[in-house]
C-alpha positions as CSV (number, residue, x, y, z in Angstrom):
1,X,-7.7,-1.0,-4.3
2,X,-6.2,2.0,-5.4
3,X,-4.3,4.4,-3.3
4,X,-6.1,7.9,-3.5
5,X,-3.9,9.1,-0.2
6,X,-0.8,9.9,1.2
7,X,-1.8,8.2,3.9
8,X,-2.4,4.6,3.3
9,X,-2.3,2.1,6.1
10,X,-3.2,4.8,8.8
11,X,-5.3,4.1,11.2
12,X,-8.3,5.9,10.9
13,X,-10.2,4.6,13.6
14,X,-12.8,1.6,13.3
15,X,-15.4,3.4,10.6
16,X,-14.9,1.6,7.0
17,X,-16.4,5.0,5.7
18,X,-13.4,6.8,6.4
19,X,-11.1,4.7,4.8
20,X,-13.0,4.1,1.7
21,X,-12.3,7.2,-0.4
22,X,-8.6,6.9,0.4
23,X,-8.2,3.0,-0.4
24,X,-10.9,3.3,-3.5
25,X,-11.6,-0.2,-3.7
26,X,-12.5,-1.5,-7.4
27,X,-14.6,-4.4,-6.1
28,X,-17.5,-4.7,-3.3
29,X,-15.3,-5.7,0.1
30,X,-16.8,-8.2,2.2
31,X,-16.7,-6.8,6.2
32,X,-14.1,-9.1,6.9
33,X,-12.1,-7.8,4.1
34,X,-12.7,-4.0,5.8
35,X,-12.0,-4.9,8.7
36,X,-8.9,-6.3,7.5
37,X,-7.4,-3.4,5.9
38,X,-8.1,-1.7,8.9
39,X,-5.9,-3.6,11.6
40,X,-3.3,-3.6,8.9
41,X,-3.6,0.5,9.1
42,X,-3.7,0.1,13.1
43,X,-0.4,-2.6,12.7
44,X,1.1,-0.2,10.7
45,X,0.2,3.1,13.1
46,X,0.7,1.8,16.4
47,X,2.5,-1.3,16.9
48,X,5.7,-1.5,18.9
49,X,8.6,-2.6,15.9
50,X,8.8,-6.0,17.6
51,X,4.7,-6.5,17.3
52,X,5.6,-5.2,13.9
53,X,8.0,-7.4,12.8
54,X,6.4,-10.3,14.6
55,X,2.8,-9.7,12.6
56,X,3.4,-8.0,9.4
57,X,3.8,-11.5,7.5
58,X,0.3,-11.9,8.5
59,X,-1.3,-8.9,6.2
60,X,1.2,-8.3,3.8
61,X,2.9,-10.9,1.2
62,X,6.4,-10.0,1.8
63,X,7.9,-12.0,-0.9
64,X,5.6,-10.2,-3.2
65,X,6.2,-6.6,-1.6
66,X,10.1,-7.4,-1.6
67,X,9.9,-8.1,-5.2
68,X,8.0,-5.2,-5.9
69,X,10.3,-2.7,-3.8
70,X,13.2,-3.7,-5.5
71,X,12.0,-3.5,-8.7
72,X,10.7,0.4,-7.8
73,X,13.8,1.4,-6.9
74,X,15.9,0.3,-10.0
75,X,13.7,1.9,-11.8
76,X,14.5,5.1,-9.3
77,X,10.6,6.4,-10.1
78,X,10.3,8.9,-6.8
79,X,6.5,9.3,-8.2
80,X,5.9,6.2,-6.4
81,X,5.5,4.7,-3.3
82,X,9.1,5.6,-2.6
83,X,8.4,9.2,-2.0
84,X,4.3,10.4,-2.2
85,X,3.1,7.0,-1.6
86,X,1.0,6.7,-4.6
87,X,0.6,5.1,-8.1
88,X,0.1,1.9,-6.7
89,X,-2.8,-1.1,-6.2
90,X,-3.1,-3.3,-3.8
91,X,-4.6,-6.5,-4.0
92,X,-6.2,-8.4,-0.9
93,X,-5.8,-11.8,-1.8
94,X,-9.3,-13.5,-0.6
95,X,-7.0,-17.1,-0.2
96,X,-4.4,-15.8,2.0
97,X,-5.6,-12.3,3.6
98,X,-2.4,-10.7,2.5
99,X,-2.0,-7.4,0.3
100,X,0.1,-7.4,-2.8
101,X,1.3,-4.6,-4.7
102,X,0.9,-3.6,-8.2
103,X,2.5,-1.3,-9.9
104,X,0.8,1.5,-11.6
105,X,1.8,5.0,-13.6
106,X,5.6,4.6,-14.0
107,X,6.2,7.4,-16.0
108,X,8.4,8.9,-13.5
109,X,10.4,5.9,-14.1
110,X,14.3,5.7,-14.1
111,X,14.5,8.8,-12.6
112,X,12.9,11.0,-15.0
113,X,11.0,14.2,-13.6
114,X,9.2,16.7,-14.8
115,X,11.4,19.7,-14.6
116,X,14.9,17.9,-16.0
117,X,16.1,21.5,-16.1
118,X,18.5,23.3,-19.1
């Protein structure tokens, strides 16, 4: 899936429809999938940070993400999930149920920006 949105993992209520413009998945998602990405928006929304901690594990490969987030911040690219939350995929992983993230349109990368000034 590709992020379309600002505002990934919201919760937008229980209607796939209104998630699937924002998440623009590349493939045909199964209704478990859906249904899927959208308790990881209502985790992400409204859980207490001890519910949070406790369950994130459960939708989102953190050993994956962690590698990923460290790698986006060397390369300092604020165009990114580190500051409009885009130019990323995610990938539900039919095995485990668990997102990954890809990276996508670093360009921005090592700090470079579109006005450097002069």
């Amino acid at each position: 899936m590709a992020g379309a949105t600002q505002d990934l993992f919201t919760d937008w209520g229980p209607d796939w429809s209104v998630y699937n413009q924002s998440y623009d998945p590349k493939t045909d998602l199964t209704e478990t999938q859906k249904q899927r990405v959208i308790a990881l928006g209502r985790l992400v929304t409204g859980a207490s940070d001890a519910e949070f901690a406790a369950t994130i594990g459960d939708y989102v490969d953190l050993d994956d993400f962690a590698r990923y987030f460290a790698v986006l911040v060397w390369l300092a690219n604020h165009d990114s999930l580190l500051q409009n939350g885009q130019n990323f995929y995610t990938y539900l992983n039919p095995d485990t149920n668990r997102m990954h993230f890809i990276a996508w349109d670093q360009d921005f990368a090592f700090g470079n920006t579109r006005n450097n000034g002069g």
